[in-house]
C-alpha positions, 0 to 999 in steps of 0.5 A, a space after each residue: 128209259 121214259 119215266 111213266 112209260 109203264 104206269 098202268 093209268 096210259 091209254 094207248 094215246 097218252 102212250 105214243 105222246 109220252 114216248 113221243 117225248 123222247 124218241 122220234 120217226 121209226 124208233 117211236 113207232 118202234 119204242 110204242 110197238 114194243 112197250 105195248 106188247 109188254 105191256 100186254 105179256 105182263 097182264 097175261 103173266 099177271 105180273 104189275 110193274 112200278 117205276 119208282 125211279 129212273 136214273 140217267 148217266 151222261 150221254 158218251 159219243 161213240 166214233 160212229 156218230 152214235 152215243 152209248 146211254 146208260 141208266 138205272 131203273 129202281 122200281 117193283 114187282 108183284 107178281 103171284 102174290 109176291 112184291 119185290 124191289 128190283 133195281 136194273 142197270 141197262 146200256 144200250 147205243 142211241 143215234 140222235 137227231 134234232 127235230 122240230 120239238 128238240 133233240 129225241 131218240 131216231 135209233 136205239 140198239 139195247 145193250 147189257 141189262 144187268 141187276 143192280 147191287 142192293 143199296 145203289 141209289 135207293 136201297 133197293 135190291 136187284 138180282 134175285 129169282 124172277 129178274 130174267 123172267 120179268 126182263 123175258 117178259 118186257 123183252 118178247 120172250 114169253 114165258 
């Protein structure tokens, strides 16, 4: 959801400022926490991930307050000597708030993450072998 979230070039602290950017109180806490920890998975599976493109829809308000965000997220995989173009759409609920530095994320509840048909948005490819694994992979469960 944050570009450059995954770039292998942040420290810890460039990290939190760059989530910072985007979420606030618990989620930031949250959103780091998690990002670190898959971040080390990746490294332990020797599995490199690079974003090459995040693509945001418009925010949709839900009855409660909340709003559904969806994006796409168009980037590659190397992992065991192979590279492949992965393209993953994900959805999830968000609850917002306006804080001292502008509006940022206070509550996040993922949703569907699904691959994205080859030629959307870029022409790259989703859905092949391996896309569990690596979404297993940022998502906690090791493999």
């Amino acid at each position: 959801m944050v570009a450059g979230a995954w770039s292998p070039a942040l420290d810890r602290v460039a990290l939190h400022a760059l989530l910072g950017e985007a979420f606030a109180d618990d989620a930031l806490t949250e959103a780091y926490v998690a990002h670190r920890q898959a971040r080390e998975r990746m490294a332990r599976s020797g599995v490199r991930l690079t974003i090459g493109a995040v693509e945001h829809a418009p925010l949709e308000p839900l009855p409660d307050g909340t709003a559904r965000a969806r994006w796409t997220v168009a980037g590659e995989v190397v992992h065991a000597g192979h590279r492949h173009d992965r393209r993953h759409r994900f959805e999830a609920r968000v609850a917002l708030r306006e804080t001292d530095v502008g509006w940022r994320i206070v509550g996040l509840w993922p949703g569907r993450v699904e691959a994205a048909p080859a030629g959307v948005g870029g022409g790259t490819t989703g859905g092949g072998p391996g896309d569990q694994d690596l979404l297993q992979l940022m998502e906690g469960a090791d493999g």
